[in-house]
C-alpha positions as CSV (number, residue, x, y, z in Angstrom):
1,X,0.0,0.0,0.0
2,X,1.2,3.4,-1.1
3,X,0.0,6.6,0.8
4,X,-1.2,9.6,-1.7
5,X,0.6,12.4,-0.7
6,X,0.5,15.2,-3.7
7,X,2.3,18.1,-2.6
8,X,0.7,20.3,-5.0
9,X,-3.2,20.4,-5.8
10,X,-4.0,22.4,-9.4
11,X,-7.1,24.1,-9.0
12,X,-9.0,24.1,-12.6
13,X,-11.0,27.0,-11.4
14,X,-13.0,27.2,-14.6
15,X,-12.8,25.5,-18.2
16,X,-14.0,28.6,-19.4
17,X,-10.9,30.4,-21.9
18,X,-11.2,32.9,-24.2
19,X,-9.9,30.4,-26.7
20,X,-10.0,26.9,-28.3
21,X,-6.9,26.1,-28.2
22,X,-6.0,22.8,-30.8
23,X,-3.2,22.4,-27.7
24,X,-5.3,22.4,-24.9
25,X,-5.6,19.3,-23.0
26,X,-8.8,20.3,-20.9
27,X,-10.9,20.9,-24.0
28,X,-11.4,24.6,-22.6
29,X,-13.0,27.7,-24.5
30,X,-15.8,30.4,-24.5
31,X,-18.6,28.6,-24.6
32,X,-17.1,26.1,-21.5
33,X,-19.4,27.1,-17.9
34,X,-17.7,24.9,-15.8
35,X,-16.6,26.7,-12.8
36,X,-16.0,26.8,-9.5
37,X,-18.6,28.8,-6.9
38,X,-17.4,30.8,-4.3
39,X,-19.0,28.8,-1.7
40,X,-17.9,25.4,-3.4
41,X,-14.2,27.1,-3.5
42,X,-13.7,28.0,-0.4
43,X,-15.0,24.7,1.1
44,X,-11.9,22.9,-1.4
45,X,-9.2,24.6,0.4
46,X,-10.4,24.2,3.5
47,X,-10.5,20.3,3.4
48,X,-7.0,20.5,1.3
49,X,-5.6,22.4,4.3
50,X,-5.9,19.1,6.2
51,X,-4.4,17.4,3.9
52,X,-0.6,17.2,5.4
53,X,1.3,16.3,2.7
54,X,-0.6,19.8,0.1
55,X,2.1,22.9,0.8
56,X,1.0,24.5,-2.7
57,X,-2.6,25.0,-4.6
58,X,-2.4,26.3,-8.2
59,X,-5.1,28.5,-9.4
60,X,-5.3,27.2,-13.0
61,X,-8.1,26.5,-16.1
62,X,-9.1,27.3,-18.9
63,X,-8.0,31.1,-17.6
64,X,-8.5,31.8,-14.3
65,X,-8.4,35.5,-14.5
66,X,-11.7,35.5,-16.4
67,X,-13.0,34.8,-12.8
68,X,-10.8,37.2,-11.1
69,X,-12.7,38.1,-8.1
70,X,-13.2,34.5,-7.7
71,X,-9.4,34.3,-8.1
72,X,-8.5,37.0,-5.3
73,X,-10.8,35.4,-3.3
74,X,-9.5,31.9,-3.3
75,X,-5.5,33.4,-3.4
76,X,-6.9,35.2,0.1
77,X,-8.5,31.9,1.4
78,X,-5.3,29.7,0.7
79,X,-2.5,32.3,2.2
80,X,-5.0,32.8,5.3
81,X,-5.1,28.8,5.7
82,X,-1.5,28.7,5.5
83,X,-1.4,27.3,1.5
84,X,1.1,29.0,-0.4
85,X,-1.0,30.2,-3.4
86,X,0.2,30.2,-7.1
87,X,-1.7,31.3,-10.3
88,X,-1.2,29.6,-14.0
89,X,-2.3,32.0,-16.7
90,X,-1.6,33.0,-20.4
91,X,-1.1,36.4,-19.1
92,X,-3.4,37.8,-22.3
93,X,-3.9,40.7,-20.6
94,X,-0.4,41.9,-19.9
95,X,1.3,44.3,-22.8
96,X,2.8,47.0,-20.6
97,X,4.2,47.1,-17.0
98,X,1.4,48.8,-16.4
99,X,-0.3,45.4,-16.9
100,X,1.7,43.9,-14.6
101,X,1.0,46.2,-11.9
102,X,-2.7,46.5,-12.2
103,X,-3.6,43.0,-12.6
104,X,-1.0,41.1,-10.2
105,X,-0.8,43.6,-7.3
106,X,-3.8,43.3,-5.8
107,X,-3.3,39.4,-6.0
108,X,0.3,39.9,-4.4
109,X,-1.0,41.8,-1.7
110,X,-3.7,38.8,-0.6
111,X,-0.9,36.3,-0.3
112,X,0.3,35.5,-4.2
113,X,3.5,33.4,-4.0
114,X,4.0,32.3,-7.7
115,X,3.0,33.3,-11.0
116,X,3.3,30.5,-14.1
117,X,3.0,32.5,-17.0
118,X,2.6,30.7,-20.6
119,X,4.7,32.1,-23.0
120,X,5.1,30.7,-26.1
121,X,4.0,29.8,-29.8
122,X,0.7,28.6,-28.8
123,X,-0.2,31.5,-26.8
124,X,0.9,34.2,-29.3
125,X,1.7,36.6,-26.8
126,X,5.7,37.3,-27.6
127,X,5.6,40.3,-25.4
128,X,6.0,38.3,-21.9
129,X,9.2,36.1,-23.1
130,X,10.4,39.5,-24.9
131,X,9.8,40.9,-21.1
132,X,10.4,38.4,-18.6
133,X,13.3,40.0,-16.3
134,X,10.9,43.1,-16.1
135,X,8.1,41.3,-15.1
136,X,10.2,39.2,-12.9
137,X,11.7,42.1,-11.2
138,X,8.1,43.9,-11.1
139,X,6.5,40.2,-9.0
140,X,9.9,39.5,-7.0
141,X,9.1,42.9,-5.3
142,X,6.1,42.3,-4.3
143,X,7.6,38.7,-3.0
144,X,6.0,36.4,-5.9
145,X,8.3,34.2,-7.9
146,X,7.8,33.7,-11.7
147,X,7.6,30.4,-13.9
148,X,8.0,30.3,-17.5
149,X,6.0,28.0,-19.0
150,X,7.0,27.2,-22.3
151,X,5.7,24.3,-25.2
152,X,6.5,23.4,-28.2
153,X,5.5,20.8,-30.8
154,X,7.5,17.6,-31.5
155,X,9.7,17.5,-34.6
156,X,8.0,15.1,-36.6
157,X,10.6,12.2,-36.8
158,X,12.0,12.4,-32.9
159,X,10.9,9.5,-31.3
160,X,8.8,10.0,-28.0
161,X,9.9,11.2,-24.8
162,X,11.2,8.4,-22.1
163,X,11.7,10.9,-19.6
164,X,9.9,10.3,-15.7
165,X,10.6,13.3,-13.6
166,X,7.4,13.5,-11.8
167,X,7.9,17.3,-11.4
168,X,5.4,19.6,-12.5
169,X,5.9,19.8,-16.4
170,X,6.4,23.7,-17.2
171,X,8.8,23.0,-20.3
172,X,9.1,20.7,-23.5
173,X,7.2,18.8,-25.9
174,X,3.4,19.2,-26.1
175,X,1.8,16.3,-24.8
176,X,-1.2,14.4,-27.1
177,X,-3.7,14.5,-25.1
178,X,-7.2,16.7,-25.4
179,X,-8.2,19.0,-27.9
180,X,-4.5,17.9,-28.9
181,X,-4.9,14.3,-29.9
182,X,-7.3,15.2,-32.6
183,X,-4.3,17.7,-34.2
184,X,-2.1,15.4,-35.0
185,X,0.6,17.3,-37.8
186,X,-0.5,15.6,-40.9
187,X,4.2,14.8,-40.7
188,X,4.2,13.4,-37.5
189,X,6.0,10.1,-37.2
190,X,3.8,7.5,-35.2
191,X,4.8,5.0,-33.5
192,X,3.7,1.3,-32.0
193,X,1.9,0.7,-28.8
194,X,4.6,-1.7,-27.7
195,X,6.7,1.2,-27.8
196,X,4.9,3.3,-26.0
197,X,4.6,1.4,-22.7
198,X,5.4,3.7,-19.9
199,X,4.1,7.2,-18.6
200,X,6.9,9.5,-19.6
201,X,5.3,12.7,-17.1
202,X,4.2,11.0,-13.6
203,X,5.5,9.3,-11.2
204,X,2.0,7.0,-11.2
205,X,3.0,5.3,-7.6
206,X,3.7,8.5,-5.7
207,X,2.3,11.4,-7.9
208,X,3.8,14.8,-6.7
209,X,0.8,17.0,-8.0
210,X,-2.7,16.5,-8.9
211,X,-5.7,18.2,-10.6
212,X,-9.3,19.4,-9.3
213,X,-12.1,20.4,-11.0
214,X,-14.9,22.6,-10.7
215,X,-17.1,19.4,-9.8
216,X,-14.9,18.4,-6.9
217,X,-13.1,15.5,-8.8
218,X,-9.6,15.0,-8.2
219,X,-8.2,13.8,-11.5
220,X,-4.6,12.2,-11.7
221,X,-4.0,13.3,-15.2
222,X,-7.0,15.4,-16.8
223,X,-9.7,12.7,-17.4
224,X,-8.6,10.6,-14.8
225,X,-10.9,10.4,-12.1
226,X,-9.4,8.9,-8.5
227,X,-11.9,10.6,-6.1
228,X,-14.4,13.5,-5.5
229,X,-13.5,15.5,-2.7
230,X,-17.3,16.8,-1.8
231,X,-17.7,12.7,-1.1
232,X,-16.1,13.0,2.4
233,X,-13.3,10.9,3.9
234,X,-11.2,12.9,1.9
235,X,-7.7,12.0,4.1
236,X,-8.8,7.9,4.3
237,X,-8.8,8.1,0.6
238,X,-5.3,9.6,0.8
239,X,-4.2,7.4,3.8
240,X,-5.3,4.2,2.4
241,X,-4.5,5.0,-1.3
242,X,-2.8,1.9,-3.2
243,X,-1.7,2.6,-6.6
244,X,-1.2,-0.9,-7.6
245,X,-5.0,-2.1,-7.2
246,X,-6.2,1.6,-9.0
247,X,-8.3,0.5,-12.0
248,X,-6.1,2.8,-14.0
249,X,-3.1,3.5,-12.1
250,X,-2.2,-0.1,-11.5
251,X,-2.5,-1.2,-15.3
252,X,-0.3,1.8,-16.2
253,X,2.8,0.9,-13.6
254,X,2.6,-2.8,-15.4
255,X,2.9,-1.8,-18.7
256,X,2.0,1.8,-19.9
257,X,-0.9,2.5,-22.1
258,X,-0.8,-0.3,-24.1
259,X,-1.7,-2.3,-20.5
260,X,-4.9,-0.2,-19.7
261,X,-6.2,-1.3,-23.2
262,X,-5.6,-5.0,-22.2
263,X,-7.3,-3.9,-18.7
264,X,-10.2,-2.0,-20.3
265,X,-10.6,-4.5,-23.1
266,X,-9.7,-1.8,-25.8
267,X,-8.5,-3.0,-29.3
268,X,-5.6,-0.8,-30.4
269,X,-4.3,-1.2,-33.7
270,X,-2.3,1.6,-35.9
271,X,0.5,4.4,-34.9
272,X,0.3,6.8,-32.4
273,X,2.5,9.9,-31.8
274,X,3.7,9.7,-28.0
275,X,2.4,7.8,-24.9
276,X,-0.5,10.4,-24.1
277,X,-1.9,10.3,-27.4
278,X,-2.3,6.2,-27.1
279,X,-3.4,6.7,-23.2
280,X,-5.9,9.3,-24.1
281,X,-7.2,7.0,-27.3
282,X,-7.5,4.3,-24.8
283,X,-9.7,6.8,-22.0
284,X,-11.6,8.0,-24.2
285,X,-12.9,4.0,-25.8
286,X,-13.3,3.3,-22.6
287,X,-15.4,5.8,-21.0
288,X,-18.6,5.5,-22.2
289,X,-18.9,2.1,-20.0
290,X,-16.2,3.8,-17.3
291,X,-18.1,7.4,-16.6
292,X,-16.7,7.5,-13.2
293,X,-13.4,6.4,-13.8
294,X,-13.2,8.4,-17.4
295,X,-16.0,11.5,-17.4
296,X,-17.0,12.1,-21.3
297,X,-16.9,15.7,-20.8
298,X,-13.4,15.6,-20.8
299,X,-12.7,13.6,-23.7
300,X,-14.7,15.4,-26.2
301,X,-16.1,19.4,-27.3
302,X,-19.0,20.2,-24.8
């Protein structure tokens, strides 16, 4: 039996973006209304602040300044229960330090210890990697470290990552999973399922970080469902969690994706491009009969 013990809990606090991302692996945009309530919000960090092992809650989505009183509210919430808050954003509203000032101040002042900003090709914003070190100089005084968060695509030939850091993934390859497993470049090289037999991001017996949605459901890996905090018993779950008898977790240490298809009774057949887009091909077979364990709102537009 392995204990869960997540240091860090992302918050999805809403699917709702201002885009449709082809990248996004939460299937977020405008016409998304999943989001958190106030009331609902505030009740999530207070039973994650009993949770010994949770130091950090990131404020994520979608984009969770589309909510921003919501967002102040729950940055206040975590620094008053002794969380150290962070924010993940595209940061499409920053252009001029002015930006920075107006829109991050009043969140540094409620407690805001970290700001991931996603700057790159997919977020077509240039000017926060033209303009980090100001930016960084503008948060660092207010006592808020910045992240760079930075994607790209796959050249078309490389074979698939084998890397298993278990941190938080900020930096590298875009993963195939989402919105992104159904724009696949038309170049991309694919590869076997036997080749694809581990998970190259987690570390599936003792994950460091995990999601929670809007709902209450705390996902291992977006579209993985492992419990829903509003359920109760919220620290037996973690105290008595056991990766090797998860339904999904366990197949995955044995033998990857291509072992949750055997699990789930999933024919595969064909290429894939990396491990996520075979995993999330897999999930998304297999949730129509596993709703709880696979919800088909993430695996498809809603």
């Amino acid at each position: 039996m392995s204990t869960l013990r997540p240091s860090t809990i992302i918050i999805l606090l809403t699917r709702r973006c201002l885009y449709s991302c082809t990248h996004c692996n939460t299937f977020s945009s405008s016409s998304e209304t999943q989001t958190f309530s106030h009331i609902r919000l505030i009740r999530t960090l207070h039973y994650l602040s009993r949770i010994k092992s949770i130091r950090t809650v990131i404020f994520s989505g979608g984009e969770p300044f589309l909510h921003y009183p919501l967002l102040k509210s729950g940055v206040f919430e975590a620094a008053t229960l002794g969380l150290t808050p962070m924010v993940w954003t595209s940061g499409y509203f920053i252009q001029t330090r002015e930006d920075i000032i107006q829109s991050l101040r009043p969140l540094t002042d409620v407690g805001l210890k970290g700001c991931i900003l996603s700057a790159d090709l997919f977020h077509q914003n240039p000017w926060l990697s033209e303009n980090e070190e100001l930016i960084r100089t503008e948060l660092e005084a207010r006592g808020c470290e910045l992240f760079m968060s930075s994607f790209q695509m796959k050249e078309p030939a490389s074979p698939p990552t084998l890397a298993r850091s278990g941190d938080l993934l900020l930096r590298g390859t875009l993963p195939f999973m989402g919105r992104a497993a159904d724009h696949i470049p038309e170049d991309m090289s694919l590869w076997e399922p036997d080749d694809l037999d581990v998970c190259p991001h987690l570390n599936l017996s003792d994950p460091t970080y995990l999601y929670l949605d809007p709902g209450g459901n705390l996902h291992l890996c977006p579209g993985i469902i492992l419990h829903n905090i509003f359920m109760g018993h919220i620290r037996q779950y973690f105290r008595d969690f056991d990766s090797e008898k998860h339904p999904v977790i366990g197949p995955l240490l044995r033998g990857g994706p291509p072992q949750l298809a055997k699990a789930f009774n999933i024919p595969i057949s064909g290429g894939f491009a990396d491990q996520c887009h075979l995993c999330f091909h897999v999930r998304r077979q297999a949730a129509a009969v596993h709703p709880h364990l696979f919800p088909p709102s993430w695996y498809t537009e809603n």
